[in-house]
C-alpha positions in Angstrom: -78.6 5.0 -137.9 -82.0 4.6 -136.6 -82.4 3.9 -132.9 -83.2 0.5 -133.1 -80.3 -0.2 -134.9 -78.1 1.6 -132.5 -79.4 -0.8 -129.9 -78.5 -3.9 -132.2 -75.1 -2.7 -132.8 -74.1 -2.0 -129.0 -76.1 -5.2 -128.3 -73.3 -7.2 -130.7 -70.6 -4.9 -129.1 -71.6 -5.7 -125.6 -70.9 -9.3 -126.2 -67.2 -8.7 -127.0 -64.7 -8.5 -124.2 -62.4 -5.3 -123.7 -59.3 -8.2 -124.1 -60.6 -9.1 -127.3 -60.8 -5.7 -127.7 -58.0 -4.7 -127.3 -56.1 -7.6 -129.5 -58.3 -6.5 -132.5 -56.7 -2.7 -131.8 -52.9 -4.2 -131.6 -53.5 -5.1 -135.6 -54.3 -2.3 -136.6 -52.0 0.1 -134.1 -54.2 1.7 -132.3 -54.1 2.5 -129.2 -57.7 2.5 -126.9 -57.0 0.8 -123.6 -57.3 3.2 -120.7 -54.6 3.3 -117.6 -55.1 4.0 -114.7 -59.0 4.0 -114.4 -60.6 1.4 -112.2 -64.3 0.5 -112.2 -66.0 1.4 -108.9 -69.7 0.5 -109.4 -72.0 -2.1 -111.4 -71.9 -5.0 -112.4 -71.6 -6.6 -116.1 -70.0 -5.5 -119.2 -71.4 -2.2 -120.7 -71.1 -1.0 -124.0 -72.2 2.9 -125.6 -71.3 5.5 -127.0 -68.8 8.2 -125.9 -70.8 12.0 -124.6 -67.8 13.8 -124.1 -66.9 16.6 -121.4 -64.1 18.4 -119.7 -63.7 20.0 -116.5 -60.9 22.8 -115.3 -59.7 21.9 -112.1 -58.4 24.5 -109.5 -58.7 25.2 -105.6 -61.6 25.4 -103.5 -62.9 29.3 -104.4 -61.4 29.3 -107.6 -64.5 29.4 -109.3 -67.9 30.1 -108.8 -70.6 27.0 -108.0 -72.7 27.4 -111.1 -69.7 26.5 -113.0 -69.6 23.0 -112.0 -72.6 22.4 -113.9 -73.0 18.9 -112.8 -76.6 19.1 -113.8 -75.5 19.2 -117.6 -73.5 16.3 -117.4 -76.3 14.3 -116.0 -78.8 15.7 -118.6 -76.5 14.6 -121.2 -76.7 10.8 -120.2 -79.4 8.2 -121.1 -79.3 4.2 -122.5 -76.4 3.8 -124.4 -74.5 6.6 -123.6 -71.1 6.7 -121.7 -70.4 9.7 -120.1 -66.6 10.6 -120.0 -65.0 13.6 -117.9 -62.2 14.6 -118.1 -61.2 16.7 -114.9 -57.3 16.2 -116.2 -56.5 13.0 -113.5 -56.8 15.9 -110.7 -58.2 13.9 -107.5 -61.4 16.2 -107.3 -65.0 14.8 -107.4 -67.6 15.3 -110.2 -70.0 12.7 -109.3 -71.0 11.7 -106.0 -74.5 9.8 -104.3 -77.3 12.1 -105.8 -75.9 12.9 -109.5 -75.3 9.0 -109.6 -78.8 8.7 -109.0 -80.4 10.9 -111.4 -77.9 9.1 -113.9 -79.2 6.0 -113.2 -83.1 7.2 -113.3 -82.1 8.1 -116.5 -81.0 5.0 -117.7 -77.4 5.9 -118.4 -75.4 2.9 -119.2 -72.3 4.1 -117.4 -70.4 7.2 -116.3 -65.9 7.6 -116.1 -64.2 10.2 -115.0 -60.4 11.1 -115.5 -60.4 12.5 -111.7 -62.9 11.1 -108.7 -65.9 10.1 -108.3 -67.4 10.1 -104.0 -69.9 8.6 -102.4 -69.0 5.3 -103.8 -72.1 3.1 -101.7 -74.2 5.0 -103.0 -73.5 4.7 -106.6 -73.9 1.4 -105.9 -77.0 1.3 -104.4 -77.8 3.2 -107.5 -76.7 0.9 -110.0 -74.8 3.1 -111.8 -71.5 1.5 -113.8 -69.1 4.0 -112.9 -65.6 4.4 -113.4 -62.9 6.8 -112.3 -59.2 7.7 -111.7 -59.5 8.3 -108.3 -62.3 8.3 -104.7 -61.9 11.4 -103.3 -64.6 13.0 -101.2 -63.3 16.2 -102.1 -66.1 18.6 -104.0 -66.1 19.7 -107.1 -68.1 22.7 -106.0 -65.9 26.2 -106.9 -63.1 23.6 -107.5 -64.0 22.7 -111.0 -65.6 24.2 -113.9 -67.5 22.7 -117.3 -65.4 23.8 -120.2 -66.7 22.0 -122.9 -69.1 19.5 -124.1 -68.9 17.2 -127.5 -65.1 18.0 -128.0 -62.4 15.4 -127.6 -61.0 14.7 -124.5 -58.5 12.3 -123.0 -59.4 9.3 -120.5 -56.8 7.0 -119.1 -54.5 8.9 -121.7 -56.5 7.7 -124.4 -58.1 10.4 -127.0 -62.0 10.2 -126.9 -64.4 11.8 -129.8 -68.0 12.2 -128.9 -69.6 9.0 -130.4 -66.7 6.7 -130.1 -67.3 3.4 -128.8 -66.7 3.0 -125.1 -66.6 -0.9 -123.5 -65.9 -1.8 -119.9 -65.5 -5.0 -117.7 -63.6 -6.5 -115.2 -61.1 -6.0 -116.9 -60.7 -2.6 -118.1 -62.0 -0.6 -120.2 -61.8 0.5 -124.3 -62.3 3.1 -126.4 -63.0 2.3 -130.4 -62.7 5.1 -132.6 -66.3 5.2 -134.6 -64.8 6.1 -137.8 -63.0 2.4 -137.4 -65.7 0.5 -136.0 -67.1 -1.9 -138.3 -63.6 -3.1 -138.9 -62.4 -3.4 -135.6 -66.2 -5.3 -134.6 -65.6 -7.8 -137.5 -61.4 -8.3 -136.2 -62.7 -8.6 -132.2 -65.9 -10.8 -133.1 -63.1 -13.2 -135.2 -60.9 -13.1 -132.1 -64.2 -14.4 -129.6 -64.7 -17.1 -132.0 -61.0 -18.5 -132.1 -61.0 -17.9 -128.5 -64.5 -19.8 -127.7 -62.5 -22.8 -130.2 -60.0 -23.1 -127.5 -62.2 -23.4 -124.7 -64.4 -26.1 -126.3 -61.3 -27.7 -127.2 -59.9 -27.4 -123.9 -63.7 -28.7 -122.0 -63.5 -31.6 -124.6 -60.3 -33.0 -122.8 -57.2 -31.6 -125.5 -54.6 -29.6 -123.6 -54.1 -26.1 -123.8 -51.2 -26.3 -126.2 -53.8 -29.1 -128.3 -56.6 -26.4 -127.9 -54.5 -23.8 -128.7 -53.0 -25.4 -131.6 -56.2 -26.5 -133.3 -58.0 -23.3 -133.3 -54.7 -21.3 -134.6 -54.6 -19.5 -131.8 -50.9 -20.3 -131.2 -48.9 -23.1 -133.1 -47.9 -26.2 -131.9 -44.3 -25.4 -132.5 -42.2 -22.7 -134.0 -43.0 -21.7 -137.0 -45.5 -23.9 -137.6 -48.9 -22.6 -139.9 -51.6 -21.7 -137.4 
């Protein structure tokens, strides 16, 4: 896939929600919803693809600085690119003010971390989407340690493979396996367009249950076609 065409594609993606999402994932059983992660910083809904890491998490001492090796994880983002840590939910920071910063000069499109992220007004005045488990301004320095990079790791207990697709909002956030993309794009975008049926149904005077109805989105009564 050539750049441009990368762009398209996440373009298309971006304009899916994670709810629809996450309905197109219930028919085919799989699960890709993340718990427990709550979006900290930026504003919109973001859509990449999954650069994968994972930190080991111990007590201050426990390792030596160069092993945080924040400065990887920051090389290793850019424009459509979401970079997910996994620090194992441990309430320890790998991102604070200045890696958020260089993230952002690099264009990332969003950072989430399965542990904390510190610093939080200053991510934001970076305009970095970021994500995490936890805000702790506890340091990663000699607390954590870069393991790996490109294997699969798990965010919000959800199993993440370098080049899945990642999407956030206000919502939440999702992860769609890339090996089942193209069907899962063509269920969610089906989804957005009954949805957007009801809507104009509902802004055209009908009631929900009329809207609803209508668009086949739920029938008008038990066991009724729809």
């Amino acid at each position: 896939m050539t750049i441009e065409e990368e762009t398209q594609l996440l373009a298309r993606c971006a304009q899916i929600g994670v709810s629809a999402w996450s309905d197109a994932m219930d028919e085919l059983g799989i699960r890709g919803v993340t718990q427990g992660i709550v979006q900290r910083a930026g504003t919109g809904r973001i859509a990449g693809f999954a650069v994968t890491a994972r930190h080991a998490h111990g007590e201050y001492g426990d390792f030596d600085r160069t092993e945080f090796a924040v400065g990887r994880l920051v090389e290793a983002t850019g424009p459509g690119k979401v970079l997910m840590i996994d620090v194992g939910g441990a309430p320890i920071s790998t991102f604070g003010g200045n890696a958020s910063m260089a993230a952002a000069r690099r264009g990332a499109t969003a950072v989430v971390i399965d542990g904390a992220c510190r610093d939080v007004d200053e991510i934001r005045e970076a305009g970095l989407w970021m994500a995490s488990r936890w805000v702790a301004p506890t340091t990663g320095k000699t607390r954590l340690s870069l393991r790996s990079m490109g294997e699969p790791v798990t965010i919000g207990g959800i199993r993440v493979e370098q080049g899945d697709l990642v999407v956030g909002d206000d919502t939440g956030l999702a992860v769609i396996p890339r090996s089942q993309l193209a069907d899962l794009l063509a269920r969610a975008e089906a989804i957005l367009k009954v949805d957007d049926q009801v809507a104009q149904g509902i802004r055209d005077g009908l009631t929900f249950a009329q809207a609803a109805a209508s668009a086949g989105y739920i029938p008008d009564r038990p066991g009724a076609a729809g």
